[in-house]
C-alpha positions as CSV (number, residue, x, y, z in Angstrom):
1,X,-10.5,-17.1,-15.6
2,X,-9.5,-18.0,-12.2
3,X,-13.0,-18.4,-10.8
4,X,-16.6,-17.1,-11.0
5,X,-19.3,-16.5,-8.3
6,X,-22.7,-15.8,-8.3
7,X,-23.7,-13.3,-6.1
8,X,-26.3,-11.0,-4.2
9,X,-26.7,-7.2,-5.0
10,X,-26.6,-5.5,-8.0
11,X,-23.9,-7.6,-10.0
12,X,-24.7,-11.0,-10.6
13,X,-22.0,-12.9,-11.0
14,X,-17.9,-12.0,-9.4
15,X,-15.4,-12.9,-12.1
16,X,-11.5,-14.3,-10.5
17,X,-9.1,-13.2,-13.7
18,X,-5.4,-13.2,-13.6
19,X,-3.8,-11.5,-16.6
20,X,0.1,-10.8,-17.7
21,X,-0.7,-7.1,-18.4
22,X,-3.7,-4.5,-19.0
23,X,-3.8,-5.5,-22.5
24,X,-4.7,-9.2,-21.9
25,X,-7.2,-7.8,-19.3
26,X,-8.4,-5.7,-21.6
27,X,-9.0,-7.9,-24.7
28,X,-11.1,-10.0,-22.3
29,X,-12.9,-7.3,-21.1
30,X,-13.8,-7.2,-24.6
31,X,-15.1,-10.9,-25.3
32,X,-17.4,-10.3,-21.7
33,X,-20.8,-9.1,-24.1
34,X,-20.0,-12.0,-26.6
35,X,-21.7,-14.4,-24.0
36,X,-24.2,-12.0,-22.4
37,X,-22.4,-9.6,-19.9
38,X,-24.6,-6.4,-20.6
39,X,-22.4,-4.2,-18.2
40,X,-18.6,-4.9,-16.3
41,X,-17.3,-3.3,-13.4
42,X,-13.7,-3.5,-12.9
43,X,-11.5,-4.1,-9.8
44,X,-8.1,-4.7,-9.4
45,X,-6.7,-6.3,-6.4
46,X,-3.4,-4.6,-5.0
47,X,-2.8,-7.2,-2.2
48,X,-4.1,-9.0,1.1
49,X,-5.3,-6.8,3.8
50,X,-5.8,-10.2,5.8
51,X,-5.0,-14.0,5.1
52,X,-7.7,-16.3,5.0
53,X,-9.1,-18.1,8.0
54,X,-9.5,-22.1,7.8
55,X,-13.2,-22.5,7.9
56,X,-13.7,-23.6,11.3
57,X,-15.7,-27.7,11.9
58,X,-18.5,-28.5,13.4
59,X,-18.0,-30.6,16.3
């Protein structure tokens, strides 16, 4: 796990995995309920549509 983030809407928290192949992805899909997930949604990212933007300061 890359990352998680809690967030707003009907999901609660936005998992960041990077897996060798579907079957690592899927065995820990698998261990998700072991600490409390009660439902996953999957998404796979296919690549950037845009880079990210330095976060601009404050003066």
């Amino acid at each position: 796990m890359l990352r998680a983030d809690a967030i707003a809407g009907a999901d609660d928290v936005l998992l960041h995995i990077a897996a060798a192949d579907a079957r690592e992805l899927q065995d820990l899909l698998r261990t998700l309920p072991r600490i409390g997930a009660r439902r996953v949604t999957t998404l796979l990212r296919l690549g950037a549509v845009k880079t990210p933007a330095p976060v601009p300061a404050r003066p």
